[in-house]
N, C-alpha and C positions, 0 to 999 in steps of 0.2 A: 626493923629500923637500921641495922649494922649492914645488911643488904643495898637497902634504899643509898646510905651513905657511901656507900661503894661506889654505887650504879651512878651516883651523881658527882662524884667527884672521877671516877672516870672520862663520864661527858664532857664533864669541865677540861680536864687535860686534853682530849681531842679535839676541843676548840683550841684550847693554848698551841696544841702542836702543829696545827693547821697554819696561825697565825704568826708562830714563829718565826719560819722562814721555810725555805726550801728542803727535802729530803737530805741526808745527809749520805753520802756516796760510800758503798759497801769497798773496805779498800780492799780486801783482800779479794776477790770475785775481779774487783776492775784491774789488777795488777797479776797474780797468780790463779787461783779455783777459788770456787765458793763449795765448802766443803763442811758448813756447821751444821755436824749429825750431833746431835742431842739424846738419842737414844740408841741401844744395839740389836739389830735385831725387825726393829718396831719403825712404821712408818710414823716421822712425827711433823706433823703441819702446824702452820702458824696465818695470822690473819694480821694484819697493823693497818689502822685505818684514821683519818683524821680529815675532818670539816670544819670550816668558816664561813658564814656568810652574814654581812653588815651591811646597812642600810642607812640612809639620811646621807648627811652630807657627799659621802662617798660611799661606791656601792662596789667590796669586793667577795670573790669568792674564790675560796683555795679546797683545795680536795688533796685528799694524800694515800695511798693504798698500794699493801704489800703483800703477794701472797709468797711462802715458801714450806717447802715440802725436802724430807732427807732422811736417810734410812742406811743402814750397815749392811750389808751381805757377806759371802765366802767369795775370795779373791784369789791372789795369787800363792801356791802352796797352801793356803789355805787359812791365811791371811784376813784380817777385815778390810772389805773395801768398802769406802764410803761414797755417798751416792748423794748430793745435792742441786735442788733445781729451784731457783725463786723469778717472779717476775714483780715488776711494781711501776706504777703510773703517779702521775706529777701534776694537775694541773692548775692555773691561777688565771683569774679574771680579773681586773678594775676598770670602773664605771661599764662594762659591758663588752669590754676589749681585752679578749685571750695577751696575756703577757708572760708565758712561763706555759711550756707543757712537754712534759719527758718521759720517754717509757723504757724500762731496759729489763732485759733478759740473761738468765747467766746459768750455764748447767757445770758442773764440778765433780770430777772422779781423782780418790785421794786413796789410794792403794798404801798398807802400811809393809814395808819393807824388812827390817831387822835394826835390834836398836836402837829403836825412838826416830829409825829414817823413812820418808816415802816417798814417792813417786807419784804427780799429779799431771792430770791432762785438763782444758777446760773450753770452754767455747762461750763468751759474752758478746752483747748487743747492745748499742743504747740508739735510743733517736731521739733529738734534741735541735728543733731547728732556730729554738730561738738562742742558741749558743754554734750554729750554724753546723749542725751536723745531721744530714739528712740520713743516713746512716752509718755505724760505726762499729765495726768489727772485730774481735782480738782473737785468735786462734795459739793457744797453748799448751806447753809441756815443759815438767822439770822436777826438780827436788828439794825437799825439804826438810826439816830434824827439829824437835824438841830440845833445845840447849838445857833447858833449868825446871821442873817443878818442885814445888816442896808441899803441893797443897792450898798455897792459901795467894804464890808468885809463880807465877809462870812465864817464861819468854821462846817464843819459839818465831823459827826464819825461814824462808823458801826465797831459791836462786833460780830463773830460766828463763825460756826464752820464750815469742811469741810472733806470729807473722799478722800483721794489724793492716788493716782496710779503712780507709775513712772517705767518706762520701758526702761532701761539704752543697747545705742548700744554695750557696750564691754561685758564680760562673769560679770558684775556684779548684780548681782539676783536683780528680781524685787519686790519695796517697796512700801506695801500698810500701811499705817495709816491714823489716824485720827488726825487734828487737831486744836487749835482756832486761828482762824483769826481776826487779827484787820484792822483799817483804818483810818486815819484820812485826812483833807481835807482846806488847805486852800486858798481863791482866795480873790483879791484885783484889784477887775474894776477900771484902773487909769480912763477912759475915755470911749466914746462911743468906740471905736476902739480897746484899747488895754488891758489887763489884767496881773498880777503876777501870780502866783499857786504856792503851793508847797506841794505835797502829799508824806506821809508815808503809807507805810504796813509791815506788820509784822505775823509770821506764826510759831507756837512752836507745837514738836510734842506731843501730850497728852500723850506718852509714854514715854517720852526723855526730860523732860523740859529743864533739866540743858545745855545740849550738842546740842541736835537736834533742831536748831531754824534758822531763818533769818529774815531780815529786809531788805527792800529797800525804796529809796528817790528818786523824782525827783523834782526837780524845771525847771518852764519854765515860758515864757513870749511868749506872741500869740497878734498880732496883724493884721490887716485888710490895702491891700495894694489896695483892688479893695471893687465893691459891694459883688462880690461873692468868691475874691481870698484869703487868709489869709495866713502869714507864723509866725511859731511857731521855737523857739530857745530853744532848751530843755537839762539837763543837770541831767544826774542818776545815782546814785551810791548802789550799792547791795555787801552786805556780805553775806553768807553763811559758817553758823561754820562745816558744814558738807558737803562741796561739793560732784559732784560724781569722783571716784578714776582719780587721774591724775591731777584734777582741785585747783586752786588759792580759796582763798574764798571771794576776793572782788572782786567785775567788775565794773569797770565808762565807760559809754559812751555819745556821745556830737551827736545832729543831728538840723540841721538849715534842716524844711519841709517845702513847699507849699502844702497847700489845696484849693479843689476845690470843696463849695458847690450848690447844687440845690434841 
């Protein structure tokens, strides 16, 4: 029976998270590396998946799906270097008409240096044309440092930089710069089970400081409903002084996920 309740109150959240809204943007992956190893050692993979589909009046359908994979090895001097790759797909229908479909890719190498310091390289992807981005590319390296743990608060920041590619679906020419990326990081373990976070990034172009910049936030809460099941409540807002032509320069979105690790 305590099975059964599990398995259906999960079901339930992957519709709720479907229905939500939109995936909520990994910031540190789009801003510096994606670099969440979880174990040392050990490859450890993850699965996040979420479905909607309604009928009568209006007929929509949302789909949501993430996979990621990350694992420690020996690095430099003999160092841990950490090794992360995730990819994940977006899409949404109503009455029969695609309105929303995104897929982005992010690999992340986090070398630990001396002192709570390290050294990151990364390579991200997204494609997104219904935000007019036929592809888009961020090529990085830089450093980072643990300022605070005590166990239960932690804040930690990465500084560098990035040479970005964006390949826009409309006639608007494609933009290659360079430029510094920040990151900052903070999480608060209420308990074994469940945690706070709230992460910034930030992106100005080395040729445009004044004008060409953004900034995004998420804050979320992640909790543990099984041994292996977890759902996270996430909440992100992004400006953009310079969107690409057509587009708003803020965007918030809200997503209630279930995960599933092994």
């Amino acid at each position: 029976m305590k099975r059964m309740t599990t398995c259906l109150t999960a079901a339930a959240l992957c519709s709720t998270a479907a229905m939500a809204d939109i995936k909520v943007t990994d910031v540190e992956a789009a801003y510096t590396n994606n670099a969440k190893v979880e174990a040392k050692q050990e490859l450890v993979q993850s699965i996040d998946f979420g479905l909607a589909n309604t009928t009568g009046n209006t007929k929509t359908l949302n789909m949501n799906g993430k996979y990621a994979l990350s694992f420690t090895t020996s690095g430099y001097e003999g160092n841990a270097l950490k090794v992360a790759f995730d990819m994940g797909a977006f899409v949404t229908k109503n009455n029969g008409v695609k309105d929303n479909e995104e897929y982005t890719a992010n690999l992340g190498l986090e070398q630990y240096i001396m002192d709570g310091w390290l050294g990151y390289a990364s390579l991200n992807w997204l494609r997104n044309k219904f935000q007019n981005y036929d592809n888009k590319f961020a090529i990085g390296a830089g450093v980072g440092k643990e300022l605070f743990n005590d166990g239960q608060h932690s804040l930690k920041c990465k500084l560098g930089g990035a040479y970005n590619i964006q390949d826009f679906s409309n006639t608007q020419p494609t933009r290659k710069f360079a430029s510094l990326n920040q990151y900052l990081e903070y999480n608060n373990q209420l308990n074994k089970v469940s945690k706070l976070y709230v992460k910034l990034g930030a992106m100005e172009n080395l040729k445009n400081f004044s004008d060409d910049y953004e900034f995004l936030t998420v804050a979320g809460f992640d909790f543990a409903v099984a041994e292996r099941v977890s759902v996270t409540i996430e909440e992100e807002v992004k400006y953009d002084n310079l969107p690409p032509v057509g587009f708003k320069k803020t965007d918030t979105k809200s997503i209630v996920r279930v995960g599933y690790h092994f």
